[in-house]
Backbone of each chain as ProteinMPNN parsed JSONL, in Angstrom:
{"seq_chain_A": "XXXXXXXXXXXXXXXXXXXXXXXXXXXXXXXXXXXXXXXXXXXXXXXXXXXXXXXXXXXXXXXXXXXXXXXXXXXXXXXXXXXXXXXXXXXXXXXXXXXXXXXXXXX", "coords_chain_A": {"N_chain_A": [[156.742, 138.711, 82.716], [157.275, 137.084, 85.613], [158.515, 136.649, 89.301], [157.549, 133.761, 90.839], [157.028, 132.458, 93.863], [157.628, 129.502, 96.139], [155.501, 129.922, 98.127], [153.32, 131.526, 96.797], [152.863, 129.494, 95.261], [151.939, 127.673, 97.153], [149.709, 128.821, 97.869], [147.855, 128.702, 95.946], [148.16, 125.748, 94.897], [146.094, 124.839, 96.99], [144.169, 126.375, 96.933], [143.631, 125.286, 93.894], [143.289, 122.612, 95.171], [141.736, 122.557, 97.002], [142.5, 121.924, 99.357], [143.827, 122.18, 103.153], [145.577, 124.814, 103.862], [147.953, 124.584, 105.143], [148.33, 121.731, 105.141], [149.149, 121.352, 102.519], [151.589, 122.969, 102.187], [153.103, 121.108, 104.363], [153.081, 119.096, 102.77], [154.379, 119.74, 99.989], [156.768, 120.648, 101.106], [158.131, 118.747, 102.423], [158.04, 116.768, 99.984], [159.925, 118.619, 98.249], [162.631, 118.508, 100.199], [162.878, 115.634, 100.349], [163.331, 115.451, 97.453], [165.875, 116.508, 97.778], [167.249, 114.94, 99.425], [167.757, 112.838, 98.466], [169.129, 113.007, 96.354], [171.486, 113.253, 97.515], [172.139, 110.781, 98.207], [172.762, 110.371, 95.742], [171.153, 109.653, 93.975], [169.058, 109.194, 91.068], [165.896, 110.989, 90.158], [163.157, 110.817, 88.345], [160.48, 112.346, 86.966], [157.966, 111.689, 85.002], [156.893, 112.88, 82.621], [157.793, 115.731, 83.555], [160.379, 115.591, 84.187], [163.722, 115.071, 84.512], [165.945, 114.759, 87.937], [169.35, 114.609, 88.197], [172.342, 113.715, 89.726], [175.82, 115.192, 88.91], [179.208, 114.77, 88.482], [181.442, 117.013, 88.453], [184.805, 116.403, 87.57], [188.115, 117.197, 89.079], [190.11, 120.078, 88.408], [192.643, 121.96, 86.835], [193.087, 125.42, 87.555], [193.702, 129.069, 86.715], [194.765, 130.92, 89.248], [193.289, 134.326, 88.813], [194.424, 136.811, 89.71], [197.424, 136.251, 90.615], [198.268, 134.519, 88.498], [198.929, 132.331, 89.24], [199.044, 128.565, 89.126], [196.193, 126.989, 90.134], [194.041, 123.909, 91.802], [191.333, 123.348, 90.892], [188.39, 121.512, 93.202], [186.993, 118.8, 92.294], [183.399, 118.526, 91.69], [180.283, 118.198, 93.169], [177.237, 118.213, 91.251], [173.832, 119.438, 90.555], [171.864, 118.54, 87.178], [169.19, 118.826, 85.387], [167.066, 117.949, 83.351], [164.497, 118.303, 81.046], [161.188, 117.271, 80.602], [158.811, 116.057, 78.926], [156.428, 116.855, 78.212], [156.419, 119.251, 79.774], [158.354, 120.256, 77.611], [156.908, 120.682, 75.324], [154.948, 122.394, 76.476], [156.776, 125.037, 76.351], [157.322, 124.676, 74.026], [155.465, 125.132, 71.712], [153.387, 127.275, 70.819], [150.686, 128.552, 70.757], [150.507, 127.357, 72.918], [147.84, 127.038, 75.613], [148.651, 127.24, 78.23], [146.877, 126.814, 80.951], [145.64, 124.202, 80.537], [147.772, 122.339, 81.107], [148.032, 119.124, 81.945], [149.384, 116.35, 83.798], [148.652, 114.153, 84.395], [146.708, 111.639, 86.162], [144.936, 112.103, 88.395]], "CA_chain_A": [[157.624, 137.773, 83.432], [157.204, 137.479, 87.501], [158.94, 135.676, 90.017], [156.896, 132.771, 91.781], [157.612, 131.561, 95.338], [156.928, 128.817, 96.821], [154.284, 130.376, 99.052], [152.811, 131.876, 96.213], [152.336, 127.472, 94.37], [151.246, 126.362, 97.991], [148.29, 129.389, 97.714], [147.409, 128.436, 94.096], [147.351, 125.03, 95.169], [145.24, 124.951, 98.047], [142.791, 127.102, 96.013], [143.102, 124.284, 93.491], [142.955, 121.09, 95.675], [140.892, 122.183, 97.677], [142.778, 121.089, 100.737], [144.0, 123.034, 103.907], [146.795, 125.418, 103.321], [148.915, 123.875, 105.94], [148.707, 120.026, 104.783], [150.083, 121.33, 101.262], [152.39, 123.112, 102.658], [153.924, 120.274, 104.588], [153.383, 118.117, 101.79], [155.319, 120.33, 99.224], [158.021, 121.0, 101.709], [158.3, 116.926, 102.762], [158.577, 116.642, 98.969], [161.469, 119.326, 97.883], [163.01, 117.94, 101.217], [163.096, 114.002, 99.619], [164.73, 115.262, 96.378], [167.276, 116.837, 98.251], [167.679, 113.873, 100.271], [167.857, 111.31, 96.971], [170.07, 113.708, 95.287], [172.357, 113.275, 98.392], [172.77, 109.351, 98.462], [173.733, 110.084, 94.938], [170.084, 108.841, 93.41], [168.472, 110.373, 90.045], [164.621, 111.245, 90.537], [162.337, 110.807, 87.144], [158.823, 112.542, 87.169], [156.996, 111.681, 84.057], [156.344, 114.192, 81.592], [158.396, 117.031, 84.104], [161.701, 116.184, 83.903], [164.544, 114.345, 85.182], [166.827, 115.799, 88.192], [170.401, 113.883, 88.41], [173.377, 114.657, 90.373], [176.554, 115.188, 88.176], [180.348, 114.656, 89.775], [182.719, 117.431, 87.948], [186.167, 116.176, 87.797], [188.481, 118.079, 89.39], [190.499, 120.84, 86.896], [193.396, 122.956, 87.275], [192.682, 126.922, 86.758], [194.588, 130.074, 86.987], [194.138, 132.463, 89.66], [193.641, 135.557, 87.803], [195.44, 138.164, 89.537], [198.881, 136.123, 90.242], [198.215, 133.873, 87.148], [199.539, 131.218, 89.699], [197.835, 127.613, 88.718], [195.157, 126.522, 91.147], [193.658, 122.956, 91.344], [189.539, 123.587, 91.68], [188.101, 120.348, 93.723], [185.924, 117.865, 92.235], [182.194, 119.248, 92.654], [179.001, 117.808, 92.573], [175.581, 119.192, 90.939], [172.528, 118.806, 89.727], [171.572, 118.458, 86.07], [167.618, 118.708, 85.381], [166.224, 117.413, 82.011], [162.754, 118.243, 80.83], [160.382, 116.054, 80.734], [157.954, 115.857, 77.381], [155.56, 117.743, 78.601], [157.057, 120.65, 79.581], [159.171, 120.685, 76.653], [155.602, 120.562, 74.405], [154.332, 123.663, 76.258], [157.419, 125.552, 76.263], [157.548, 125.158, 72.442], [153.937, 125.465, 71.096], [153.321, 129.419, 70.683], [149.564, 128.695, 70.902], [149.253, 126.895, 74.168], [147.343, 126.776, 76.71], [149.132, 126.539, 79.589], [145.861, 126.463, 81.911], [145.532, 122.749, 80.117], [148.482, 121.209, 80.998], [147.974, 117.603, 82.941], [149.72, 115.449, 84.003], [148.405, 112.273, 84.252], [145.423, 111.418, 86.764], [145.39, 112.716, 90.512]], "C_chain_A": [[157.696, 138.122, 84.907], [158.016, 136.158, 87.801], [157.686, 134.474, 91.036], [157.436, 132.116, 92.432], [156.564, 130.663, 95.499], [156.088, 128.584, 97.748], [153.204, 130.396, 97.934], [151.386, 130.215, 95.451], [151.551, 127.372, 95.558], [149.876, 127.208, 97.877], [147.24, 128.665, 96.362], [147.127, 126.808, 94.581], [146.214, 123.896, 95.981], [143.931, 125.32, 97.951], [142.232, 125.33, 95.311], [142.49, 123.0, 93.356], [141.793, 121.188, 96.364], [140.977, 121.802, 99.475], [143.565, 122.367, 101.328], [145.13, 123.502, 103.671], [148.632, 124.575, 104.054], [149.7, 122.471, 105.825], [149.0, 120.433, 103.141], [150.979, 122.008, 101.44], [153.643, 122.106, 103.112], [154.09, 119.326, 103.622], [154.44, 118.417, 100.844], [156.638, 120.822, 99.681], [158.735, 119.586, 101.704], [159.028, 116.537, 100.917], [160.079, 117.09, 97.913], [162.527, 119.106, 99.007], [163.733, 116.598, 100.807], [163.54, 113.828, 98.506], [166.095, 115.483, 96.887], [168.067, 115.718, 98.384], [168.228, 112.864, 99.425], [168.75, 111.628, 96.566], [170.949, 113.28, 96.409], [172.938, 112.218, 98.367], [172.908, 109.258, 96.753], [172.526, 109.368, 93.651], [169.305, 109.714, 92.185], [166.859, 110.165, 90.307], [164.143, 111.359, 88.478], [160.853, 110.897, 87.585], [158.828, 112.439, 85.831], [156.401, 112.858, 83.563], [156.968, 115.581, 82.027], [159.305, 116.647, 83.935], [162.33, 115.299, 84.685], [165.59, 115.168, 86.149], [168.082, 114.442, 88.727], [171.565, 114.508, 88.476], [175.019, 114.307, 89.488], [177.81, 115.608, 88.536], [181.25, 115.62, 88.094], [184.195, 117.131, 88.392], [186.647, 117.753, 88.204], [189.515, 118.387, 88.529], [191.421, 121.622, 87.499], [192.879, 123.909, 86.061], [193.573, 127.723, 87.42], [194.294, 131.011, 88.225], [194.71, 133.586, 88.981], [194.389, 136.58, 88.128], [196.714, 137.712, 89.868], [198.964, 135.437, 89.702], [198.832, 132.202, 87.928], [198.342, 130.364, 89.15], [197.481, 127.354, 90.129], [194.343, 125.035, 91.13], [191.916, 123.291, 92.066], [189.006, 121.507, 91.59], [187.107, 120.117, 92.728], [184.503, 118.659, 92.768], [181.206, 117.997, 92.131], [178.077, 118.486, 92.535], [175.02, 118.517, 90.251], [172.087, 118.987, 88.53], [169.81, 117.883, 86.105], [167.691, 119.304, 83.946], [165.02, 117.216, 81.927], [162.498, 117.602, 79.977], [159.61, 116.82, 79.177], [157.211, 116.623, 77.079], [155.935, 119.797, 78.609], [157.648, 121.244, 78.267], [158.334, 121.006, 75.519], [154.862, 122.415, 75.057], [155.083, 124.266, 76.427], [157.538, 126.091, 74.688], [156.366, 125.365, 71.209], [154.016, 126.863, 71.343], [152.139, 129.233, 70.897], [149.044, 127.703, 71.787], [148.853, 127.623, 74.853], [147.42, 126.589, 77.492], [148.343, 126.264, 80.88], [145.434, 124.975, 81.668], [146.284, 121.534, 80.699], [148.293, 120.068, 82.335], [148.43, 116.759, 82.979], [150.144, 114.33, 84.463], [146.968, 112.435, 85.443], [145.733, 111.86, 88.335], [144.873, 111.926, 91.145]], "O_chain_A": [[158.087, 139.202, 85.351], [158.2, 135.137, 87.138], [157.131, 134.953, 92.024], [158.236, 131.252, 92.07], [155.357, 130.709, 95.264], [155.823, 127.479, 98.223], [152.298, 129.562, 97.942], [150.184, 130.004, 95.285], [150.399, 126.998, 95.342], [148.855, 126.527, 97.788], [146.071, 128.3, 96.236], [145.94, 126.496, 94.673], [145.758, 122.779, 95.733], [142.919, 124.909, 98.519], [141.338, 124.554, 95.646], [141.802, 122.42, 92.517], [140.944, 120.3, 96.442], [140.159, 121.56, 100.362], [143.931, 123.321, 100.642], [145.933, 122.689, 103.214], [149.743, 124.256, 103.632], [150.837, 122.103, 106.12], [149.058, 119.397, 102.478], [151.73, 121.715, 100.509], [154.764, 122.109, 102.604], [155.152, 118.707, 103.555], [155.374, 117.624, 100.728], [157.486, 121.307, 98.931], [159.761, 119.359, 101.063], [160.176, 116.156, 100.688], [160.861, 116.426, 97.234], [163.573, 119.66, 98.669], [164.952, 116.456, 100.901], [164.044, 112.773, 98.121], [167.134, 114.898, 96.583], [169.125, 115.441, 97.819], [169.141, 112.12, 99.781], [169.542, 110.741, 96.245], [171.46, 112.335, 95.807], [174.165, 112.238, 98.466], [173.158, 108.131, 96.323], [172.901, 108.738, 92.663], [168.985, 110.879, 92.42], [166.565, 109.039, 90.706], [164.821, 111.913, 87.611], [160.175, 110.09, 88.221], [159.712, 113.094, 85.278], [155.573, 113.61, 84.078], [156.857, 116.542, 81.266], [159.759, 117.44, 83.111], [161.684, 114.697, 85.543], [166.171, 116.122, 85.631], [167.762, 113.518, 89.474], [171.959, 115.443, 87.777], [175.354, 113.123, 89.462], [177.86, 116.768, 88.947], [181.544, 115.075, 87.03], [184.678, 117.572, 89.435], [186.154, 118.858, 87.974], [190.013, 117.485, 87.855], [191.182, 122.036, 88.633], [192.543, 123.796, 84.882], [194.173, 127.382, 88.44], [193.475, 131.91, 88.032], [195.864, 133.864, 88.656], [194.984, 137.267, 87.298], [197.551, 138.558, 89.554], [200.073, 134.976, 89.968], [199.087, 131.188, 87.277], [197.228, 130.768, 88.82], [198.239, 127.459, 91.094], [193.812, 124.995, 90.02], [191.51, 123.408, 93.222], [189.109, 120.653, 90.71], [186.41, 121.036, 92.298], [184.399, 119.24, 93.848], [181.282, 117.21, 91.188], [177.806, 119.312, 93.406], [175.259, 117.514, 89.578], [171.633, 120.128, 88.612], [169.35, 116.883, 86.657], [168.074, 120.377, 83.48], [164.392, 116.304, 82.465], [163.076, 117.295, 78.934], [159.915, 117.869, 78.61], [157.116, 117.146, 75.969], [155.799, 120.836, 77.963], [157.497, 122.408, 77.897], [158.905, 121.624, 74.621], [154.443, 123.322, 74.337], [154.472, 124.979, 77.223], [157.729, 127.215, 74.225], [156.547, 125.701, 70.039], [154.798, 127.402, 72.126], [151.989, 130.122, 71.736], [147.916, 127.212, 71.789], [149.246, 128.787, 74.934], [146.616, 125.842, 78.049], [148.863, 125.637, 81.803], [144.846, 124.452, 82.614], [145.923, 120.364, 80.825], [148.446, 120.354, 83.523], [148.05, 115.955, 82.127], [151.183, 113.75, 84.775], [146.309, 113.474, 85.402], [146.719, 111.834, 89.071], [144.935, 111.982, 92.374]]}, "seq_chain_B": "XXXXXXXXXXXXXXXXXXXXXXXXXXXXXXXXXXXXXXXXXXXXXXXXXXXXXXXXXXXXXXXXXXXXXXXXXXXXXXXXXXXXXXXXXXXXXXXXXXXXXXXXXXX", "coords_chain_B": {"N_chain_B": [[173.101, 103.911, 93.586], [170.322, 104.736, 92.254], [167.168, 104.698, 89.959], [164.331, 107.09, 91.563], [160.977, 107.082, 91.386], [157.741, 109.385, 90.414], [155.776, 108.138, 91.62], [157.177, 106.503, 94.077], [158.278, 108.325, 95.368], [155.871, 109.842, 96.696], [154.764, 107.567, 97.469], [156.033, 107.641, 99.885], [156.267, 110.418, 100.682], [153.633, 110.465, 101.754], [153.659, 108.647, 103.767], [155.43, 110.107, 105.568], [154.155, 112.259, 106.154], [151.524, 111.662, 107.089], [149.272, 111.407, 105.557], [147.041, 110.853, 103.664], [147.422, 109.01, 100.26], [146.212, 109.479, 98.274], [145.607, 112.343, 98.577], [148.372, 113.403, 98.772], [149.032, 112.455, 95.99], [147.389, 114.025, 94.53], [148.123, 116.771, 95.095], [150.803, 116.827, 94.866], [150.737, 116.545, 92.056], [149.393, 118.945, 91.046], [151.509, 120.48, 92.18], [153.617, 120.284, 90.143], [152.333, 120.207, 87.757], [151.852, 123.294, 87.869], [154.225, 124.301, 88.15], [155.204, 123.674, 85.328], [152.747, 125.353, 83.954], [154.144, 127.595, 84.823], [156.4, 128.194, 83.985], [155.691, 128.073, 80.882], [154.559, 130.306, 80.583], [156.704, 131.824, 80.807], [157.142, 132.455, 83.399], [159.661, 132.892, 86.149], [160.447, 130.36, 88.433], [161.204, 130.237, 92.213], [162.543, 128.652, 94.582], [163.016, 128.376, 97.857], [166.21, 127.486, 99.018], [165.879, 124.977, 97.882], [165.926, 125.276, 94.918], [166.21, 127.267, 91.667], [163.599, 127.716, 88.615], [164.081, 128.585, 85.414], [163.359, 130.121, 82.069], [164.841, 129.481, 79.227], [166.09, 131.101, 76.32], [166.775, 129.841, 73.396], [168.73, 130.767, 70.718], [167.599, 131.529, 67.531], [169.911, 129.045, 64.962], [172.43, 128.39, 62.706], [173.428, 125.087, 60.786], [174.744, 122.026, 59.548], [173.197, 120.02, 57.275], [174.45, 116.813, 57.989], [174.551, 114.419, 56.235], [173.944, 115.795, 53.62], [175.617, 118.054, 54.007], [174.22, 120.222, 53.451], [173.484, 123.716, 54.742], [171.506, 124.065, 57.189], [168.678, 125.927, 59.003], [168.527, 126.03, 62.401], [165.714, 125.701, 64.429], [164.43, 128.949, 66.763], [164.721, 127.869, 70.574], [162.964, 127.343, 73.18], [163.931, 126.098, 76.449], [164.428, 125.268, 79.645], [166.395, 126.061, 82.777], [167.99, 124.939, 85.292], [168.696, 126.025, 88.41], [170.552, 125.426, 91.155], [169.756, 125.368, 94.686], [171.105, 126.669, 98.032], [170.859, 124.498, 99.838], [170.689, 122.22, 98.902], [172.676, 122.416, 97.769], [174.738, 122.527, 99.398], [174.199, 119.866, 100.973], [175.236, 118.052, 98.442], [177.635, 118.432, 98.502], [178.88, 118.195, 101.148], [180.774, 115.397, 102.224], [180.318, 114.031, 104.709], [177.625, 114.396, 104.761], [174.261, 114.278, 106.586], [172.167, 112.618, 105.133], [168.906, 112.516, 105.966], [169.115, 114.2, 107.479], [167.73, 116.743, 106.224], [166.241, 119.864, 106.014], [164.011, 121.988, 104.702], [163.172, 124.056, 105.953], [160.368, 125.759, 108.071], [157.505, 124.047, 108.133]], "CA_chain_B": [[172.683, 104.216, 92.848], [169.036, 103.905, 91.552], [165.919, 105.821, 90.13], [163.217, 107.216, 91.907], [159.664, 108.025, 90.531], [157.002, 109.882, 91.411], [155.367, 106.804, 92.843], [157.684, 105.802, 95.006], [158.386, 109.477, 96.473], [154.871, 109.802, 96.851], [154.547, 106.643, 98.648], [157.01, 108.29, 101.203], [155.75, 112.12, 101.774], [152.121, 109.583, 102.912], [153.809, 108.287, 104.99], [156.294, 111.209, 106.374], [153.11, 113.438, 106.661], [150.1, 110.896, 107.736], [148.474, 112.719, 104.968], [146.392, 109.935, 102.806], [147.798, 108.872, 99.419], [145.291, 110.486, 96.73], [145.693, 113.817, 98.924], [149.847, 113.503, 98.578], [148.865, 112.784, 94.779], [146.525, 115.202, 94.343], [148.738, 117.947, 95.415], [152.332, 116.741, 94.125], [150.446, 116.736, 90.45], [149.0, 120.243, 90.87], [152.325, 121.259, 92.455], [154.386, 120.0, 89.089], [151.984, 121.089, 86.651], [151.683, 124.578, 88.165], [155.706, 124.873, 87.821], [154.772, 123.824, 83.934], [152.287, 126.4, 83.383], [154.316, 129.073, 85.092], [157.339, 128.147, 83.095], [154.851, 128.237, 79.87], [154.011, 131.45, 81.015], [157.39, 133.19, 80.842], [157.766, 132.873, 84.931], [160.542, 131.998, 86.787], [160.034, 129.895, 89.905], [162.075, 130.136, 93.082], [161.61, 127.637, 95.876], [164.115, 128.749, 98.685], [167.433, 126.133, 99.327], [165.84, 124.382, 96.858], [166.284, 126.008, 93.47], [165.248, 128.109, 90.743], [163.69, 127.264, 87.333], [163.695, 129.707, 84.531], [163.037, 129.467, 80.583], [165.849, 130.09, 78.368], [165.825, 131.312, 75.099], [168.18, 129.836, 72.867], [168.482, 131.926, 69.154], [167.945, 130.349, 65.942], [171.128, 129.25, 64.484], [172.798, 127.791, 61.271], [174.152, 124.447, 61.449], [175.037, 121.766, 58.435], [172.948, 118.876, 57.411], [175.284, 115.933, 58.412], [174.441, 113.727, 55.295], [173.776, 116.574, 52.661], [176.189, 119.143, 54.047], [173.792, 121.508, 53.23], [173.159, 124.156, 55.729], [170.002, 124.269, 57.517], [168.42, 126.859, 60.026], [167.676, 125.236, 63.596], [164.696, 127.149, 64.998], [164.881, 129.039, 68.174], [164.331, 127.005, 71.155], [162.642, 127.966, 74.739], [164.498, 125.01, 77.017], [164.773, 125.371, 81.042], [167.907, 125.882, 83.384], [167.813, 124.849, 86.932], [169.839, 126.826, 89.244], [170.768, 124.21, 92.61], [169.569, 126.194, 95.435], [172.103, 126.487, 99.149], [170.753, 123.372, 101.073], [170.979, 121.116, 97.943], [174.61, 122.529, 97.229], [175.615, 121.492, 100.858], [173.88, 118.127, 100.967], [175.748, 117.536, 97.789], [179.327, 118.527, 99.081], [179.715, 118.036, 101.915], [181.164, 114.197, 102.578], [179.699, 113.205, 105.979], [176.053, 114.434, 105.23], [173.545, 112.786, 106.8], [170.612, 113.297, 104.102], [168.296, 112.515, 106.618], [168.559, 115.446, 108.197], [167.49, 118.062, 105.347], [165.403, 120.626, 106.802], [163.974, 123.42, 104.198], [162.153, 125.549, 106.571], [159.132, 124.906, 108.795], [156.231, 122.785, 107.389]], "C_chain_B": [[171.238, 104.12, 92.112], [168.479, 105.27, 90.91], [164.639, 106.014, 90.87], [162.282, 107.787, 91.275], [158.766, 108.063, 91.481], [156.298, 109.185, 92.076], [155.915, 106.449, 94.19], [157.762, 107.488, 96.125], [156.959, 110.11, 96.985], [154.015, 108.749, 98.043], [155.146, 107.635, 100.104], [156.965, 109.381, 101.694], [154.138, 111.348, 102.41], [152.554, 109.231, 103.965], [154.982, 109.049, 106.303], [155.123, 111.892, 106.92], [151.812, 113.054, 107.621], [149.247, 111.718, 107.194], [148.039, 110.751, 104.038], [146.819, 110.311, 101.854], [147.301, 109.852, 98.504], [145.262, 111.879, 97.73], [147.327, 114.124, 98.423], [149.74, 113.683, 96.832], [148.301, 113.571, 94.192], [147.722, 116.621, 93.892], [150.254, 117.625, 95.033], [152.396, 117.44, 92.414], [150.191, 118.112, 89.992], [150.327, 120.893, 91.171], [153.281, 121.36, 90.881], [153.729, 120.567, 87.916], [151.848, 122.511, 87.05], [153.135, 124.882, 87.594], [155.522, 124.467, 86.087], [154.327, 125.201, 83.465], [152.712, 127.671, 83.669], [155.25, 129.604, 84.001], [156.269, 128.307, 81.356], [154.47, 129.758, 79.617], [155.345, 132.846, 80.801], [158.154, 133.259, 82.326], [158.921, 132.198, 85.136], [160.374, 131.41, 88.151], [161.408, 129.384, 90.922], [161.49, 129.363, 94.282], [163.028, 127.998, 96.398], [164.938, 127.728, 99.006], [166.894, 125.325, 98.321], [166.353, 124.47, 95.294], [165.736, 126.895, 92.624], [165.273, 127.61, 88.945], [163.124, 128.348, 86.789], [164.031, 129.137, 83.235], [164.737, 130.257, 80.307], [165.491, 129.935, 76.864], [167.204, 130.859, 74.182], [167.954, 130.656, 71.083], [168.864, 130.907, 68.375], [169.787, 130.474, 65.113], [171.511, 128.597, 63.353], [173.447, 126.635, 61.571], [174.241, 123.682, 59.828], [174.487, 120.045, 58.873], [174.095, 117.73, 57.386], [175.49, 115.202, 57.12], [175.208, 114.485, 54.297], [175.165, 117.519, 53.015], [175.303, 120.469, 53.777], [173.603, 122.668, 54.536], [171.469, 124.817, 55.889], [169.814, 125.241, 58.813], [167.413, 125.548, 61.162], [166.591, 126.558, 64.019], [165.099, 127.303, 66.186], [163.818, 128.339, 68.716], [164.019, 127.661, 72.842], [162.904, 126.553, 75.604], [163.959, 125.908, 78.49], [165.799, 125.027, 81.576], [167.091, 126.07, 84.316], [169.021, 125.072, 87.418], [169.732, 125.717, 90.709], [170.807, 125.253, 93.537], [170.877, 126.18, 96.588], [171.741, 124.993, 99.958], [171.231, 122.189, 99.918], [172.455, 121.091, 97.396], [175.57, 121.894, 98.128], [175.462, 120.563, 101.009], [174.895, 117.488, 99.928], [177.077, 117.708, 97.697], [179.674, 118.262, 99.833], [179.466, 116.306, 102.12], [180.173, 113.37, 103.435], [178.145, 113.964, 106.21], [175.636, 113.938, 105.701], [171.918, 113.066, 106.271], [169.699, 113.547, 104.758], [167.885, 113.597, 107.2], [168.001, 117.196, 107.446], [166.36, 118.522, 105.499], [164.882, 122.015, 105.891], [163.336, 124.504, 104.8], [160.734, 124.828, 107.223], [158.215, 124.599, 108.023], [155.0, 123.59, 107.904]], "O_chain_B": [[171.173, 103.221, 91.273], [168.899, 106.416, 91.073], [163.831, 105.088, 90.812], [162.461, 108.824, 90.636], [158.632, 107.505, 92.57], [156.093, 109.525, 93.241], [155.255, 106.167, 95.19], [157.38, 107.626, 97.287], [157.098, 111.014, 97.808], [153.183, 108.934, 98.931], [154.526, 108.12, 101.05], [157.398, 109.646, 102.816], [153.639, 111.752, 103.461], [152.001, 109.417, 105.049], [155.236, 108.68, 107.45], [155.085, 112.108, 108.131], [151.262, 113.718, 108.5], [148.567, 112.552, 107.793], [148.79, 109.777, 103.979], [146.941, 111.53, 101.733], [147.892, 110.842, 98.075], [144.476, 112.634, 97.157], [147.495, 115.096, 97.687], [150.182, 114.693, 96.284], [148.781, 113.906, 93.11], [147.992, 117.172, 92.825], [150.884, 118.678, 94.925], [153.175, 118.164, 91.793], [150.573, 118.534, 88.9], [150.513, 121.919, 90.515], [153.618, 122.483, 90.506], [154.337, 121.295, 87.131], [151.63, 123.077, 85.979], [153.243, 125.653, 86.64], [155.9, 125.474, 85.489], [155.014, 126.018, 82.852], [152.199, 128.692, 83.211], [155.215, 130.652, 83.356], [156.841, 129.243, 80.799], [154.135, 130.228, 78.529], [155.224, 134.067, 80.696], [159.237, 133.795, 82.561], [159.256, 131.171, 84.545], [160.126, 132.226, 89.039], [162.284, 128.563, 90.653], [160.369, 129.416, 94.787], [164.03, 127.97, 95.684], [164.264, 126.773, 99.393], [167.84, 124.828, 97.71], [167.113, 123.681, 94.733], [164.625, 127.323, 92.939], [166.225, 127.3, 88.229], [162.157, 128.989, 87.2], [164.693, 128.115, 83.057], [165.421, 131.105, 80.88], [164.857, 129.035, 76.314], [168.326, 131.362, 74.243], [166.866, 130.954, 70.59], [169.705, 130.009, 68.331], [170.516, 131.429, 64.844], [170.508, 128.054, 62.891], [174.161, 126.728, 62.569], [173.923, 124.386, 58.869], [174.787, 119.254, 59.768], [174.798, 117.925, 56.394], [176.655, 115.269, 56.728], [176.384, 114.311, 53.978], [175.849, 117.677, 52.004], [175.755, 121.606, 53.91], [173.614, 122.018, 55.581], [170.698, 125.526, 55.243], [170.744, 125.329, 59.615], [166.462, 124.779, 61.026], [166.66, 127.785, 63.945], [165.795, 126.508, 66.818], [162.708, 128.084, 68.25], [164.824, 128.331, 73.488], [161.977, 125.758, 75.448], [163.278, 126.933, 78.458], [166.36, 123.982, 81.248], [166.085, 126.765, 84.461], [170.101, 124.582, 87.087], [168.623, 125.359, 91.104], [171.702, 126.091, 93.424], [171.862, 125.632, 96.094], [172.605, 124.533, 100.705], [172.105, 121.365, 100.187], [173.136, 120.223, 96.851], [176.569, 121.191, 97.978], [176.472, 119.906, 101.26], [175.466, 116.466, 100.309], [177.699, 117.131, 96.805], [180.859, 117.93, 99.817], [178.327, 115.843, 102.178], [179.469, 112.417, 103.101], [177.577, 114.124, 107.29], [176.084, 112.793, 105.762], [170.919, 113.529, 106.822], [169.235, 114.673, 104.58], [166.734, 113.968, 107.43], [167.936, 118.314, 107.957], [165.376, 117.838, 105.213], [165.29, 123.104, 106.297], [163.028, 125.591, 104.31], [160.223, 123.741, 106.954], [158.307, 125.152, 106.926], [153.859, 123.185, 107.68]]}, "name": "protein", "num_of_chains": 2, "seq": "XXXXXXXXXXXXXXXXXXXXXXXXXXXXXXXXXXXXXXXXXXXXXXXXXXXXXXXXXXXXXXXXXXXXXXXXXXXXXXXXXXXXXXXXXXXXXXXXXXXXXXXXXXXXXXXXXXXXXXXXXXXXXXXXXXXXXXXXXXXXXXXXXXXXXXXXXXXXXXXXXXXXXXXXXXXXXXXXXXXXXXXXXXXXXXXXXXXXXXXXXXXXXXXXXXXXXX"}
């Protein structure tokens, strides 16, 4: 089990595309950039076969603070909820994939 | 409120980047299946202000057929949790964002 950065993907796929390190770079930045941005005006994003990411409004809750047990009202939040996609969820749960296989869909 | 797919956000890093379409597709597809096969793999992947995706293991557990009542064993399950990185936490709190301006780091 390793950690992978997002330097690490744009090497890997620069190797794989083929294309200059720099223009996948900006591309993959431009991209995690434009979910942000979607997620912001409140918009859910669906990739096909990866997963769904949609932004999710917690009501706001009264809680205790713990060391003078006084009640506290914690604000309203919003976050993101990400649901995998078909795919993923297929080679996550197969024991005998192949994860050098997985595709999806046509480039 | 709407959804976006990878089409449409695809349309829109072509034309943020002045990078030709089947290069944007190219490299979105390799970027998404790579985070597949890492996650397949065991890895966890960190993309900075963005987020982090890691597998979770959930443990087989006992539960009761609904119909039958009988009790049946669920198998264990390898799912994914996404952690909401710092830029996507602020875009999505604070009020008077202006999405537009979400900046993850130089390109």
């Amino acid at each position: 089990m390793a950690t992978i950065t997002k330097k690490e993907l744009i090497d890997h796929i620069a190797d794989a595309t083929k294309q200059k390190r720099v223009v996948v770079k900006d591309i993959v930045q431009t991209f995690l950039e434009s979910i942000i941005v979607e997620l912001g005006k409140g918009n859910r994003l669906e990739f096909r076969e990866f997963g769904v990411f949609e932004v999710r409004q917690r009501r706001s809750r009264m809680a205790q603070n713990p060391k003078t047990l006084e009640p506290v009202r914690v604000p309203p939040k919003r976050t993101v909820k990400f649901k995998i996609g078909r795919l993923m969820k297929e080679t996550l749960s197969s024991d005998d994939s192949n994860p050098e296989n997985v595709d999806i869909g046509d480039h």
